[in-house]
Backbone bond lengths (Angstrom), bond angles and torsions (degrees), N, CA, C in turn:
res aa  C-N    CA-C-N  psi(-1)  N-CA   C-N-CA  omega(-1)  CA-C   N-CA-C  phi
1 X - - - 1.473 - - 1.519 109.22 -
2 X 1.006 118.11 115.66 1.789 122.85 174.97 1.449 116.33 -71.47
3 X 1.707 95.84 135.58 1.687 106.49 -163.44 1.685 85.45 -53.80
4 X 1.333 101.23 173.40 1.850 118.83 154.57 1.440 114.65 -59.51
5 X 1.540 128.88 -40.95 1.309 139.12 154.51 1.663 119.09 -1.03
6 X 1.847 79.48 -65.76 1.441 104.32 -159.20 1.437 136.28 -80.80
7 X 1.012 121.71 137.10 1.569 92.37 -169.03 1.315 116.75 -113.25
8 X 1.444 119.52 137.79 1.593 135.31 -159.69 1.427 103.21 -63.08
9 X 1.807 108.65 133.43 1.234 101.13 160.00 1.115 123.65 -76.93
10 X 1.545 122.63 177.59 1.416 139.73 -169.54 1.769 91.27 -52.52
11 X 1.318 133.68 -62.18 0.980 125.19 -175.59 1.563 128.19 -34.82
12 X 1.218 94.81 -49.66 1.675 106.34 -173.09 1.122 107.73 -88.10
13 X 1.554 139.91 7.75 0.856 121.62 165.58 2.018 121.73 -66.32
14 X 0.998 119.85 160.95 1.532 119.59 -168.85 1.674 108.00 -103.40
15 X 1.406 118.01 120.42 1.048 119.25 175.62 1.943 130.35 -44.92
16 X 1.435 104.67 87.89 1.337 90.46 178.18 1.100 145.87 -56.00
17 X 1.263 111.38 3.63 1.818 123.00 156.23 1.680 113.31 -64.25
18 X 1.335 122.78 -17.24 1.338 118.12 -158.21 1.702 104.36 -129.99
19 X 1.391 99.59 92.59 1.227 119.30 -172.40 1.956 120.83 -31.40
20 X 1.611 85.66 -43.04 1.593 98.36 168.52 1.462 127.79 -58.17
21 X 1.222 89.00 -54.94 1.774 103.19 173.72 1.561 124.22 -37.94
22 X 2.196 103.64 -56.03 1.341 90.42 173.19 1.446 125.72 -80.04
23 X 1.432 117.42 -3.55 1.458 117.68 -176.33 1.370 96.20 -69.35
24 X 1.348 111.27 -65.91 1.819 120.18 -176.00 1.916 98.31 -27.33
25 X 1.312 117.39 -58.65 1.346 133.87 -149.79 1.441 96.60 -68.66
26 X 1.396 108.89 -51.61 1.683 117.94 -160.01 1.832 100.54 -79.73
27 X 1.524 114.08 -15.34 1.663 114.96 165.47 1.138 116.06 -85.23
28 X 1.181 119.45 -21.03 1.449 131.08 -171.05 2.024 92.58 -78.36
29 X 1.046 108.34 -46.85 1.245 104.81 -167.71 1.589 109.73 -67.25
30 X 1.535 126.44 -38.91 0.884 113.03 -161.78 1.522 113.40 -93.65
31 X 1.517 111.73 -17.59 1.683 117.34 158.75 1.461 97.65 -54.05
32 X 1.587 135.04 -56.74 1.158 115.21 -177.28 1.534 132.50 -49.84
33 X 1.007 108.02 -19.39 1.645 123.28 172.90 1.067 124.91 -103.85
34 X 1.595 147.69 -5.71 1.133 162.49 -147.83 1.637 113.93 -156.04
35 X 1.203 110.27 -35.52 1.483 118.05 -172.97 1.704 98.07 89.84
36 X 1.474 111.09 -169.18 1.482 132.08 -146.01 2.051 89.77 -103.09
37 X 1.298 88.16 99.75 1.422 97.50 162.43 1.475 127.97 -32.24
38 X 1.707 123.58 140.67 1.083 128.11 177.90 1.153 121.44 -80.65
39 X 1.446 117.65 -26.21 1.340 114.86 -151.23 1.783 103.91 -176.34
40 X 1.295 111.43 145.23 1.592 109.42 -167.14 1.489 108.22 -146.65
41 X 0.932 115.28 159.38 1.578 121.22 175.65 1.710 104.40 -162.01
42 X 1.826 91.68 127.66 1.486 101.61 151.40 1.168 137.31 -110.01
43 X 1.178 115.70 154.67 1.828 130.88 -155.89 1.790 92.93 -138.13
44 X 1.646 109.49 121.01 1.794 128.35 155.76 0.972 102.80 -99.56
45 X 1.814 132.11 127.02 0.835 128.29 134.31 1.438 126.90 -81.47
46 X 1.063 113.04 152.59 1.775 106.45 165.88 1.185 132.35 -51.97
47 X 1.471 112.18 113.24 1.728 115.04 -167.26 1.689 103.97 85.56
48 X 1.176 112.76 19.78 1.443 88.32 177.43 1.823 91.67 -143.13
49 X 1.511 89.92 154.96 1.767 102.16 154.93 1.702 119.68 -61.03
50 X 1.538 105.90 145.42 1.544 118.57 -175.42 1.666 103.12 -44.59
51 X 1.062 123.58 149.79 1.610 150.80 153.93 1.387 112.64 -103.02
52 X 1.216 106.67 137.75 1.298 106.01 176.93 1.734 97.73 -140.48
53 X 1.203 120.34 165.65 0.956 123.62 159.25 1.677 131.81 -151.30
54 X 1.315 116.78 119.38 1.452 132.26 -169.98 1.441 121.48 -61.19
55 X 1.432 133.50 134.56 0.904 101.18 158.65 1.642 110.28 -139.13
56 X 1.267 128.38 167.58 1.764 129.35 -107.25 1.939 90.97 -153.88
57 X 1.120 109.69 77.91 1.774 106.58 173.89 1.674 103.83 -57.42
58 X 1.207 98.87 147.93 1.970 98.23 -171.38 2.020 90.58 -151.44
59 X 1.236 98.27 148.80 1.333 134.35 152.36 1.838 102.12 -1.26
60 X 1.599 140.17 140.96 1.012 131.39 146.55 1.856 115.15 68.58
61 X 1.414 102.39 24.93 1.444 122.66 -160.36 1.868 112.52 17.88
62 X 1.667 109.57 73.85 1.093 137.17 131.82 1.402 115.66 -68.82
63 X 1.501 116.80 155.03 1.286 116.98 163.98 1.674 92.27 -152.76
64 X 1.388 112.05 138.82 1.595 124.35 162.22 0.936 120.15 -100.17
65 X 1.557 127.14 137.47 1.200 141.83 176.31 1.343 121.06 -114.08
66 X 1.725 116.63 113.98 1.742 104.98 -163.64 1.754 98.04 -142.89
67 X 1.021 86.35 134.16 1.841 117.56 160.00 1.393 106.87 -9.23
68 X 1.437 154.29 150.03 1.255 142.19 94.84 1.517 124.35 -125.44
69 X 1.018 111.47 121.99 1.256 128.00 -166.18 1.782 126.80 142.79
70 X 1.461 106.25 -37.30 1.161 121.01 168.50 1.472 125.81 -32.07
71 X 1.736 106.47 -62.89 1.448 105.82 177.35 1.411 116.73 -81.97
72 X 1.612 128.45 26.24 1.459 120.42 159.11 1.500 109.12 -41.57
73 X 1.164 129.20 -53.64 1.539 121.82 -169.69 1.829 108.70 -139.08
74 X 1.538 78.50 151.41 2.410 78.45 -166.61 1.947 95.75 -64.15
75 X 1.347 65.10 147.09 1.959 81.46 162.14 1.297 116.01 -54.03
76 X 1.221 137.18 168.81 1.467 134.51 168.99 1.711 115.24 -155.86
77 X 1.009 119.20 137.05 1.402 132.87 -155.17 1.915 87.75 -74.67
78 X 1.468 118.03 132.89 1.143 113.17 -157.87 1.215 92.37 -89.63
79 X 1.219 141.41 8.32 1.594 133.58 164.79 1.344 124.34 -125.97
80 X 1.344 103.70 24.60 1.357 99.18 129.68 1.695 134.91 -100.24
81 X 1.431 90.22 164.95 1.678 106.85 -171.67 1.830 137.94 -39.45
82 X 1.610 74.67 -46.88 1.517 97.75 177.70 1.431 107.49 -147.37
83 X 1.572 119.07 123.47 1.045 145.72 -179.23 2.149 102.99 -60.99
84 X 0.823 112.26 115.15 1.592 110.98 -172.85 2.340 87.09 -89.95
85 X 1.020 123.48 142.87 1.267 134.37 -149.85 1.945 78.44 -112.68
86 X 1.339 134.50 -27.33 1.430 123.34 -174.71 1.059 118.49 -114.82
87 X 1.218 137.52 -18.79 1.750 141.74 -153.13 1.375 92.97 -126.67
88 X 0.866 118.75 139.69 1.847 129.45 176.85 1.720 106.23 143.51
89 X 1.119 87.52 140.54 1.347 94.98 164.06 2.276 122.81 -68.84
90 X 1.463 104.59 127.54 1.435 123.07 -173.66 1.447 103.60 -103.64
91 X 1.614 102.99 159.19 1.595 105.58 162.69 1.211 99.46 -173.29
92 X 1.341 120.96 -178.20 1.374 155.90 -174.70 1.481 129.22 -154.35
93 X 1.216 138.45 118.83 1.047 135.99 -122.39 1.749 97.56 -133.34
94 X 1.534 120.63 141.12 1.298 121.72 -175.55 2.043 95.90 -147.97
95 X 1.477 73.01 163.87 1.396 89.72 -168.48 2.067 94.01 -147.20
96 X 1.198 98.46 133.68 1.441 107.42 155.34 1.211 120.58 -120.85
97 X 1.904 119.34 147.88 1.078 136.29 174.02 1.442 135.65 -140.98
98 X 0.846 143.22 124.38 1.420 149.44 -139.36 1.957 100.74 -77.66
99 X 0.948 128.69 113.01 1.632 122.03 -177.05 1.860 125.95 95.83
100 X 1.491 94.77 2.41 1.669 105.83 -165.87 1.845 102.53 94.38
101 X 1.304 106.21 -158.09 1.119 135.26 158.21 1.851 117.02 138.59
102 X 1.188 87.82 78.61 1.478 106.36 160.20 1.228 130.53 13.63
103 X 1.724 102.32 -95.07 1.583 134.56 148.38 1.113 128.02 25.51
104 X 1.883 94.43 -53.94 1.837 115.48 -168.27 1.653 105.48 -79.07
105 X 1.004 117.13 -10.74 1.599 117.31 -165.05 1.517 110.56 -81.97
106 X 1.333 133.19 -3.37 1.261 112.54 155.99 1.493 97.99 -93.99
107 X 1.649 107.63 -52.54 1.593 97.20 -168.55 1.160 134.55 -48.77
108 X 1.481 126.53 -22.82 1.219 144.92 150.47 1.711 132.32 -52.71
109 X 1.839 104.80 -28.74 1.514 112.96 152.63 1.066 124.32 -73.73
110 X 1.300 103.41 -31.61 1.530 132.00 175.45 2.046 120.53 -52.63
111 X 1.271 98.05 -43.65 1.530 123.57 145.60 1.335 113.09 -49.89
112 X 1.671 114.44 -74.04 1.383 97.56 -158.39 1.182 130.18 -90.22
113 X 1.675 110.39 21.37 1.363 109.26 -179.68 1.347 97.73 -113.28
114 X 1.423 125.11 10.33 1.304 137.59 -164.57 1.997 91.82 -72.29
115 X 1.010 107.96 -57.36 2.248 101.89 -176.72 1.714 94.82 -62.56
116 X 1.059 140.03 -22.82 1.615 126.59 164.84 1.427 105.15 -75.90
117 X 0.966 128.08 -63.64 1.214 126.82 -168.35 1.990 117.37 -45.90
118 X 1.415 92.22 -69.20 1.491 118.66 -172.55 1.953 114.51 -106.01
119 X 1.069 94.73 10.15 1.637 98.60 173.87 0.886 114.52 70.43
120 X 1.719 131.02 5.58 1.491 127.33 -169.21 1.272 127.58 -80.01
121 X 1.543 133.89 130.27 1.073 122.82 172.04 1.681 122.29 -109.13
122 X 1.347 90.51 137.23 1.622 106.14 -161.16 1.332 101.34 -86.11
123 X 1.586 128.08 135.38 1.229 143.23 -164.31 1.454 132.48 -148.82
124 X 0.969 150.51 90.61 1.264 162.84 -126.77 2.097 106.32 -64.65
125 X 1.332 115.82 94.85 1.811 121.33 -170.69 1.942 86.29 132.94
126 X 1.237 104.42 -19.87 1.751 84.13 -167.64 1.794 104.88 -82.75
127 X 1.468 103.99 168.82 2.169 109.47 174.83 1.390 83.19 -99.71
128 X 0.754 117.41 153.86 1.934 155.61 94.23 0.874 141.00 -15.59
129 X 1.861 143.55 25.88 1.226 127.28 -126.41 1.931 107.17 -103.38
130 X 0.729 106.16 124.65 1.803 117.85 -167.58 1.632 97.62 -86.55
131 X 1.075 112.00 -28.15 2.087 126.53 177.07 1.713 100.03 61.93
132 X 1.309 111.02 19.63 1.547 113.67 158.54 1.464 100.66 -167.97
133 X 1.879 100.80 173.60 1.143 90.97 -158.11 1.643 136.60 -104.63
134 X 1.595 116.79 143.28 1.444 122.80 -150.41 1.452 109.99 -34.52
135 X 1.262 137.99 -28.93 1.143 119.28 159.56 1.691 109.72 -144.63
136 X 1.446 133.45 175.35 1.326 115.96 176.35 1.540 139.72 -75.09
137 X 1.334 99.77 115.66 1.807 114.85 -158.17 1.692 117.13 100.35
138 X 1.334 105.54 5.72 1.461 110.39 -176.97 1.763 110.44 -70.95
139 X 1.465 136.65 153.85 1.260 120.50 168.73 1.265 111.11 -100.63
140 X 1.286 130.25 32.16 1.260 134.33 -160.55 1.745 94.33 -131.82
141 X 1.556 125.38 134.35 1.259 140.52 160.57 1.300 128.48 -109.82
142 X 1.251 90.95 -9.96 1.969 109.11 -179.46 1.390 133.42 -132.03
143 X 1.074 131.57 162.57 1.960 118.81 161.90 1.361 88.46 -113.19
144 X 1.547 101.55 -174.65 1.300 129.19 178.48 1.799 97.74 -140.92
145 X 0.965 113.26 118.40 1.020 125.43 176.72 1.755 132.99 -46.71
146 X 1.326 119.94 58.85 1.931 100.74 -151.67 1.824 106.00 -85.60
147 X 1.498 106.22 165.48 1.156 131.65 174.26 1.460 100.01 -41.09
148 X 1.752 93.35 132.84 2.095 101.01 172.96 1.764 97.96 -85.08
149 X 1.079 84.38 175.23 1.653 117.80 164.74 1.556 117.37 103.11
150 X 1.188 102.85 -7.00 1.591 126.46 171.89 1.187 125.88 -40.04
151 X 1.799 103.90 -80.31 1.406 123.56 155.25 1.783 124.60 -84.39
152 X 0.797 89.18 -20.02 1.500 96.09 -175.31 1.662 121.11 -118.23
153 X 1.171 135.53 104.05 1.477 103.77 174.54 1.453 115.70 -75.11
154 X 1.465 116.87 165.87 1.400 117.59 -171.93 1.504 103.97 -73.91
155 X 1.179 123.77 148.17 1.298 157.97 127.96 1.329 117.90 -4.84
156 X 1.255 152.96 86.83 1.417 136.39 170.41 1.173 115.53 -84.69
157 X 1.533 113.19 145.88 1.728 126.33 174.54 1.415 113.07 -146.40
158 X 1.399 103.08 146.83 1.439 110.67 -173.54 1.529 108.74 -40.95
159 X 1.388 111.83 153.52 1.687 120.94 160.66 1.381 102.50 -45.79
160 X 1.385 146.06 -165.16 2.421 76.69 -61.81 1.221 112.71 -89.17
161 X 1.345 109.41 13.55 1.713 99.25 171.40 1.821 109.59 -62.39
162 X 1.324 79.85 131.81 2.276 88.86 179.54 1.615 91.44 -70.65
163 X 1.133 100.34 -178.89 1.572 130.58 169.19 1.323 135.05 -65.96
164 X 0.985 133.72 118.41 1.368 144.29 167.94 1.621 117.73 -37.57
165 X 1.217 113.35 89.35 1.766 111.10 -164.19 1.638 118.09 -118.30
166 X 1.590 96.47 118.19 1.639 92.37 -138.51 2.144 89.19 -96.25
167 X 0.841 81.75 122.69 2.480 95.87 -168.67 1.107 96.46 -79.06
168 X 1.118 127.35 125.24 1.478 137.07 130.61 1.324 111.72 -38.99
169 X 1.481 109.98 145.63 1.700 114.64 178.49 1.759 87.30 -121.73
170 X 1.278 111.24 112.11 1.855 99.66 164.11 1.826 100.06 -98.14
171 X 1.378 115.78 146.77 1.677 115.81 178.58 1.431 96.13 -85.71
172 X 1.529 109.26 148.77 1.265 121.90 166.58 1.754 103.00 -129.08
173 X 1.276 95.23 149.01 1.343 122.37 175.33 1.802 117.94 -69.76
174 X 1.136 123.09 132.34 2.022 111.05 -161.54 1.658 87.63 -57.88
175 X 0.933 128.49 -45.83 1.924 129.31 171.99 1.486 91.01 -11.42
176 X 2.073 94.32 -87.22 1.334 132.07 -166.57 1.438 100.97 -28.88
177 X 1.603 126.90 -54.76 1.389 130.28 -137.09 1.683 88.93 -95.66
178 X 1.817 131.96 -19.36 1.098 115.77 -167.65 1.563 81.60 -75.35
179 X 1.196 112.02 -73.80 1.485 127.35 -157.18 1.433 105.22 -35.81
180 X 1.376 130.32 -46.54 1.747 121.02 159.67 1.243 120.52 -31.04
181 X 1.555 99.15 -60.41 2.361 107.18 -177.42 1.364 93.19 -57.97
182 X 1.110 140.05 -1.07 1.460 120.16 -177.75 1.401 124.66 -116.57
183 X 1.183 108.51 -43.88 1.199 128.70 168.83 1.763 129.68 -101.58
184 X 1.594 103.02 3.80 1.845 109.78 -171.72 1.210 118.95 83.33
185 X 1.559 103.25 155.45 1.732 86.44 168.88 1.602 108.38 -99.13
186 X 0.878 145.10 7.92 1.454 136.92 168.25 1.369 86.06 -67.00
187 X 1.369 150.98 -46.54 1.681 143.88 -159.35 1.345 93.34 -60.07
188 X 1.408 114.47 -57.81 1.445 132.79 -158.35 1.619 104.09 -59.59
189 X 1.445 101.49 -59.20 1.525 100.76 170.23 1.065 128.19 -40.81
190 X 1.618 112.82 -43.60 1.846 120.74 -144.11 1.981 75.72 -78.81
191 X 1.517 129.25 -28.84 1.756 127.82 -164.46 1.155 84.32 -64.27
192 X 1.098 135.54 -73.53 1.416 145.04 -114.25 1.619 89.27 -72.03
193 X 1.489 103.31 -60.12 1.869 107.42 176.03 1.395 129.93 -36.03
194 X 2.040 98.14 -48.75 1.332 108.74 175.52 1.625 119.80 -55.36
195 X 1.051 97.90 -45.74 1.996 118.82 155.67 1.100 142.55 -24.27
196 X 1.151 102.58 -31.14 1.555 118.69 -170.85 1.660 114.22 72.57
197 X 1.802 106.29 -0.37 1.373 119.03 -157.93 1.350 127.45 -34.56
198 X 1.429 155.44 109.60 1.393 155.66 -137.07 1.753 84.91 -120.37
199 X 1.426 120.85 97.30 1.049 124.91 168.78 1.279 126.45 -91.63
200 X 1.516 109.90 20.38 1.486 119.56 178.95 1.452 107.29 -116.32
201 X 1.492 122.74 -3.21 1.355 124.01 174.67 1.714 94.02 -75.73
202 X 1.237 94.35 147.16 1.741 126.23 -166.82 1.945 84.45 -80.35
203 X 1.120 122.75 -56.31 1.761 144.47 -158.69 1.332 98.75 -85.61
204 X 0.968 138.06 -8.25 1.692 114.07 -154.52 1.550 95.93 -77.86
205 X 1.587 100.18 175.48 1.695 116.31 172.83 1.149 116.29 -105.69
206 X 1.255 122.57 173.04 1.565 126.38 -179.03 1.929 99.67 -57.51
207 X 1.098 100.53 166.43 1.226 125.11 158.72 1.400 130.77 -73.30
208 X 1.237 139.37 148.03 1.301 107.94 -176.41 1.258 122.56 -82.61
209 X 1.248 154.79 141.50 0.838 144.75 -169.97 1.602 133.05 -128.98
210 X 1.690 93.77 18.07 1.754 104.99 160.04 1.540 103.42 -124.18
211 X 1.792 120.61 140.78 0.557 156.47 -176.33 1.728 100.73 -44.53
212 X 1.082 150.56 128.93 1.494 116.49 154.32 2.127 116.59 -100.30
């Protein structure tokens, strides 16, 4: 099994016509980076392929929580004509949190069946907005979508299917999530840094978000 490091040859890449293949491929990758999941749950929505979601004991009692199922088929811009079944941009979606937290495992299927469901395509600066909160007692109603390659490296698949691109979900606070629509999330980001912001605490508070 090839570290996450590494990158798959042409051989091993997994036929993106064969729904199985990239699930097998895209689990394979993230046991390689995470180690052997604790614990899993699947979620059907109506009209859609199974969701599942992993979850990943880590170092300093972190735990990650990530997508599988999502990148069976690329996203597709809901206005266009004809849905192309190989070329589109894919992903899978993770979230870390300091202590576990449960909670996230529908809302997080709930996400990734969201481009089957509603045509949406998920993109790295965009929210998430769930309009309650990510799990019960959480102060968070939203993610923010951040840049892959972090935790995960991407996924390769034959032409022309794109890459398997596994998103960070960071939670934002409804504060957090106005002040993003207004100002971006690179603004939001560049706070959070200045902050010292611990975006893996389950509890934390907004950030501040006036200047002094």
């Amino acid at each position: 099994m090839p570290h996450a490091a590494d990158s798959p040859h042409p051989s091993d890449s997994p036929d993106a016509s064969v729904p199985d293949a990239v699930l097998a491929a895209v689990e394979a990758r993230l046991i390689s980076t995470f180690g052997e999941p604790d614990g899993r749950a699947a979620i059907t929505f109506l009209g859609t392929d199974r969701i599942e979601v992993l979850r990943f004991p880590q170092p300093e009692g972190l735990y990650r929580y990530a997508t599988l199922g999502m990148s069976v088929a690329p996203m597709t811009d809901p206005t266009a004509l004809v849905a192309d079944p190989i070329a589109g941009p894919r992903a899978e979606l993770v979230v870390t949190v300091r202590g576990g937290q449960d909670g996230l495992l529908r809302p997080l299927a709930t996400l990734a069946a969201a481009p089957q469901v509603e045509g949406l395509v998920v993109a790295p600066g965009a929210s998430l907005d769930l309009g309650d909160p990510l799990w019960p007692g959480a102060p968070f109603t939203s993610f923010l979508v951040a840049e892959p390659g972090g935790l995960v490296e991407d996924l390769e698949l034959p032409e022309p299917a794109e890459p398997v691109r596994f998103l960070p979900l960071l939670p934002m606070t409804p504060n957090e999530a106005a002040h993003k629509r207004v100002h971006g999330a690179a603004e939001l980001q560049e706070r959070w840094l200045r902050h010292g912001t611990d975006l893996r605490d389950q509890q934390r508070k907004s950030v501040p978000l006036a200047d002094a």
